[in-house]
C-alpha positions as CSV (number, residue, x, y, z in Angstrom):
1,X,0.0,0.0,0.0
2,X,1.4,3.4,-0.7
3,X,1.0,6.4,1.1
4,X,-0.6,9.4,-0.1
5,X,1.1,12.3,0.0
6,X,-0.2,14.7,2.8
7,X,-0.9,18.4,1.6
8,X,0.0,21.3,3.7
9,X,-2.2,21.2,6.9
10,X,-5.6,23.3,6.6
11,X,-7.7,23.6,9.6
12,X,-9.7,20.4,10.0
13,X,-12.9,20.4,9.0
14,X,-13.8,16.4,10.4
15,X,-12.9,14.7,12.9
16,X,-13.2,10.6,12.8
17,X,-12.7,8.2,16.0
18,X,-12.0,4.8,16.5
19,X,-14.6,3.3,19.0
20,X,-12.6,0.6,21.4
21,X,-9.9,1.6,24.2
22,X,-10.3,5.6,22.5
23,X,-14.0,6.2,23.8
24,X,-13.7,3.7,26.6
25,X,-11.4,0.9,28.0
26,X,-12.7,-2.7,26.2
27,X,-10.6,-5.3,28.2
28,X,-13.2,-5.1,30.8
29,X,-16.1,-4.9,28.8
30,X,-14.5,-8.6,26.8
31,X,-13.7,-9.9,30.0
32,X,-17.7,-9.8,31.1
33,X,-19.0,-10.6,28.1
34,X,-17.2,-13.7,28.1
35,X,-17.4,-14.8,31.2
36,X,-21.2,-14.5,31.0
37,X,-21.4,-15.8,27.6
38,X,-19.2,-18.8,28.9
39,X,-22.0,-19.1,32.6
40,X,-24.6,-19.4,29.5
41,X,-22.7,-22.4,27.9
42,X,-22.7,-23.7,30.9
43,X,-26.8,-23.9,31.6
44,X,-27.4,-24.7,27.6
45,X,-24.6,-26.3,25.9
46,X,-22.5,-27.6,28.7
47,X,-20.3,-29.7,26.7
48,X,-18.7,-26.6,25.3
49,X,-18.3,-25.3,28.5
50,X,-16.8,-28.0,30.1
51,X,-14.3,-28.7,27.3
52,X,-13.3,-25.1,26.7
53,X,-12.4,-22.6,28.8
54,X,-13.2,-19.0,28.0
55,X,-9.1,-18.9,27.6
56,X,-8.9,-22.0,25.5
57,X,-11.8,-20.4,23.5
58,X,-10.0,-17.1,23.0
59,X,-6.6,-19.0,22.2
60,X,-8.9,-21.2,19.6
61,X,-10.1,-18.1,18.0
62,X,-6.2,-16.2,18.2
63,X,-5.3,-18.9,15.7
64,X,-7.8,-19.0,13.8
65,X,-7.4,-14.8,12.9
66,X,-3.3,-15.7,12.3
67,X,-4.6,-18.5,9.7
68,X,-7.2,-16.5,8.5
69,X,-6.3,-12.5,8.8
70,X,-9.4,-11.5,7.2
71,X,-11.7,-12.0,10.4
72,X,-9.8,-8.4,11.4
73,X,-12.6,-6.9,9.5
74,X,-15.4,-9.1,11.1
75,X,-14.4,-10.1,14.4
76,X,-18.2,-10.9,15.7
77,X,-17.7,-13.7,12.7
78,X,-14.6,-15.0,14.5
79,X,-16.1,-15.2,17.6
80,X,-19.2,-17.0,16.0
81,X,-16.6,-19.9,14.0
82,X,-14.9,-20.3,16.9
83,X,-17.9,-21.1,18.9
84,X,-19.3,-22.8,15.9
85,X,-16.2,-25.0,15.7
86,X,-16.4,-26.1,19.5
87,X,-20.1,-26.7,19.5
88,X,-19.0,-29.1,16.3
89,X,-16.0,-30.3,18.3
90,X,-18.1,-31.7,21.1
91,X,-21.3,-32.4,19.3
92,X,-23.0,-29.8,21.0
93,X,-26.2,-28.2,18.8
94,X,-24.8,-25.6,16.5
95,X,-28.4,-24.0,16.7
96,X,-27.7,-22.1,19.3
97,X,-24.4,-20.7,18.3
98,X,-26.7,-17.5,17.0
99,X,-28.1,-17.4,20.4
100,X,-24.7,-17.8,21.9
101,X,-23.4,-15.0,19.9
102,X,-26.4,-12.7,20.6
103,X,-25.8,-13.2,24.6
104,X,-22.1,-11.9,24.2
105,X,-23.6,-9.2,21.9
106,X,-25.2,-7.9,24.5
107,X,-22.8,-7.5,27.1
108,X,-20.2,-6.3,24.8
109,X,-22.7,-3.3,24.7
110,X,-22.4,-2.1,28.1
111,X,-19.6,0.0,28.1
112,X,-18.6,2.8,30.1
113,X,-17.1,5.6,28.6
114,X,-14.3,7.4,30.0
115,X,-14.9,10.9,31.9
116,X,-13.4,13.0,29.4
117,X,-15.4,11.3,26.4
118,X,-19.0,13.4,26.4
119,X,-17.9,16.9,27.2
120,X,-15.4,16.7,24.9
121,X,-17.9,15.3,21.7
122,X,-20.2,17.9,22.6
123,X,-17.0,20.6,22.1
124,X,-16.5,19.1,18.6
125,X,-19.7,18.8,17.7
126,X,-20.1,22.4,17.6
127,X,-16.8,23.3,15.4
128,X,-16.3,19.9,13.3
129,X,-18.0,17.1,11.7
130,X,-17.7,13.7,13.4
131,X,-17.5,10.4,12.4
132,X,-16.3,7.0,13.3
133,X,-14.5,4.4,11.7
134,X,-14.0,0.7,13.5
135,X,-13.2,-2.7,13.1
136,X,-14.8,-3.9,15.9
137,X,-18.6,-4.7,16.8
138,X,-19.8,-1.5,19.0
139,X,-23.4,-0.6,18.0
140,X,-23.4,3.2,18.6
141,X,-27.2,3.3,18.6
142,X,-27.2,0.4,21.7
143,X,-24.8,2.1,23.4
144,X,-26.6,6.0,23.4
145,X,-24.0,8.2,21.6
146,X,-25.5,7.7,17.8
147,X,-26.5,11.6,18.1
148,X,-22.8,12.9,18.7
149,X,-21.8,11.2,15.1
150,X,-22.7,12.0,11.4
151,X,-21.6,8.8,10.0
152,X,-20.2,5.5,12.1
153,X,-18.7,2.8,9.3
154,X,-17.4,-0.6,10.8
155,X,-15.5,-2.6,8.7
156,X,-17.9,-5.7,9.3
157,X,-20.1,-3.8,6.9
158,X,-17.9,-1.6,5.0
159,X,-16.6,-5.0,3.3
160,X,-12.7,-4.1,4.5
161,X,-10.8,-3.4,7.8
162,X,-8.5,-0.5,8.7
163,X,-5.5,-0.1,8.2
164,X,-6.6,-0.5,4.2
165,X,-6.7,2.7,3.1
166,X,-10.0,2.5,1.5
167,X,-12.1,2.7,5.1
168,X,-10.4,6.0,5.8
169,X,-11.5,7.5,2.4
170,X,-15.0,6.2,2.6
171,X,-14.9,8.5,6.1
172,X,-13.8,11.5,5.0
173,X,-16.5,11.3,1.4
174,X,-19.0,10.2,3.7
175,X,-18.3,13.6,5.4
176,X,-18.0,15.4,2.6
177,X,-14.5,16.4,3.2
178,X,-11.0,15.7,1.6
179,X,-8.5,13.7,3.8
180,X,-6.2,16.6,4.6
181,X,-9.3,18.2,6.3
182,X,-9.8,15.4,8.7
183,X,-8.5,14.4,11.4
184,X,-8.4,10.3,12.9
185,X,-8.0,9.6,16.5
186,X,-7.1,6.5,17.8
187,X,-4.9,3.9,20.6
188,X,-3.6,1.5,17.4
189,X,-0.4,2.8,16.2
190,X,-1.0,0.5,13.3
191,X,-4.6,0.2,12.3
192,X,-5.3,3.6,13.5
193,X,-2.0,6.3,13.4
194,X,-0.4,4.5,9.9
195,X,-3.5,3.7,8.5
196,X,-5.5,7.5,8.9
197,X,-1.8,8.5,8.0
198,X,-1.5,6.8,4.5
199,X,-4.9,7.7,3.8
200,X,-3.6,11.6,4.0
201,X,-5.2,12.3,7.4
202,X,-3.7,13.9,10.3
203,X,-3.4,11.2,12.9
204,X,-3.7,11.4,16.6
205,X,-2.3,8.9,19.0
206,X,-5.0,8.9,22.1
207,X,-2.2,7.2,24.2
208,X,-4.3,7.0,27.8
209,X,-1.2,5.3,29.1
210,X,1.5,7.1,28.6
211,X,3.4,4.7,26.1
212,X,6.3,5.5,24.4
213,X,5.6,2.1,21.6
214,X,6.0,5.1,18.9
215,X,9.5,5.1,19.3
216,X,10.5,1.4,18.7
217,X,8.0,1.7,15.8
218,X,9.1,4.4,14.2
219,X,5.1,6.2,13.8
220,X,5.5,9.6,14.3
221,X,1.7,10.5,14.6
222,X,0.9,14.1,14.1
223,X,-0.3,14.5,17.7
224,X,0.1,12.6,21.5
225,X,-2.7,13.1,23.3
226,X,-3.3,11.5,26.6
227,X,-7.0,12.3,27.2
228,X,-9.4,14.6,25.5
229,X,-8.5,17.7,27.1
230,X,-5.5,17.6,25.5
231,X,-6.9,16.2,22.6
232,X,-9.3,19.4,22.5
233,X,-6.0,21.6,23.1
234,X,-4.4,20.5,19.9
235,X,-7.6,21.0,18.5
236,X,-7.9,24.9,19.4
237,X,-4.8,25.5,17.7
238,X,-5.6,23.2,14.7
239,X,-9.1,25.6,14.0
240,X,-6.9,28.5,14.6
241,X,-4.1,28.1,12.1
């Protein structure tokens, strides 16, 4: 993939977001899902539950994405084949993998943003568009913050995952904006900072803790931010360039 060259920096007029560990922390959110998900195969299909652990499950499903890298832009669909292949594995009914998948579904839903997250959309809101671009499975309408975004594309539907180019571009025309007006902000050095970066985006790192992994991967993203006040800060002085 070749980069695009960036043109001299404008004042944004869009601002796009990736959804997990930038709006709030997933880990815990995963971690409950699956461990309810796993008390459910337990009262319905306790064969799976019994065989596989919710860590053998997530190792299961780990090699499956290295054998099959395409499930980055679908990973509901990996978590439903790797169910699908344990319900098969113990001859558990593979009806109720939909059911299975649906219970996760549901408590991968119940989030909980961090503090900074609302004031700080309802800053941008008033000066920029906003947008979201993921590649995971958050449902902005479930979760209550549909009205803070123009346009939300996950790469489950949009066909291909970031860091391809092609999401990043489908953002900023969805907007109605050229790439060197918008701005992506993300925690993925890789699918977010080098991907927004190739797409000729501005690129912020939202690094909540403090790492320095830029250095020994040579991204040099065009802003650190910590939190969203500082995120906002850099934004001030973006609009008044």
């Amino acid at each position: 993939m070749s980069p695009v060259t960036v043109k001299a920096a404008v004042p944004p007029k869009a601002i796009l977001f990736d959804l997990d560990d930038t709006l709030w922390p997933i880990a815990p959110v995963i971690a409950a899902a699956e461990t309810l998900l796993h008390d459910w195969l337990l009262a319905h299909a306790p064969r799976v539950a019994q065989q596989f652990s919710i860590e053998a499950l997530r190792q299961a499903r780990l090699a499956m994405l290295q054998q099959q890298p395409a499930y980055h832009g679908n990973l509901i669909e990996l978590r439903r084949a790797g169910l699908l292949s344990a319900f098969e594995a113990v001859g558990e009914d593979v009806a109720l993998v939909d059911t299975a998948v649906q219970q996760f579904l549901a408590a991968r839903h119940r989030v909980t943003l961090y503090d900074d997250v609302l004031p700080g959309l309802a800053w941008m809101g008033q000066r920029l568009l906003v947008g979201s671009i993921s590649n995971g499975n958050a449902d902005l309408e479930i979760i209550g913050l549909a009205q803070h975004f123009r346009i939300s594309i996950a790469a489950s539907d949009f066909g291909v995952a970031k860091p391809d180019t092609s999401i990043f571009l489908a953002g900023c025309q969805a907007l109605g904006v050229q790439p060197h007006e918008a701005v992506y902000v993300g925690d993925d050095l890789y699918f977010d900072v080098t991907g927004a970066q190739d797409a000729g985006m501005r690129a912020v790192w939202m690094n909540r803790k403090g790492s320095d992994a830029h250095l020994a991967a040579g991204v040099v993203p065009d802003a650190i931010c910590a939190n969203f006040d500082e995120l906002l800060l850099w934004l001030q002085a973006q609009l008044a360039d």
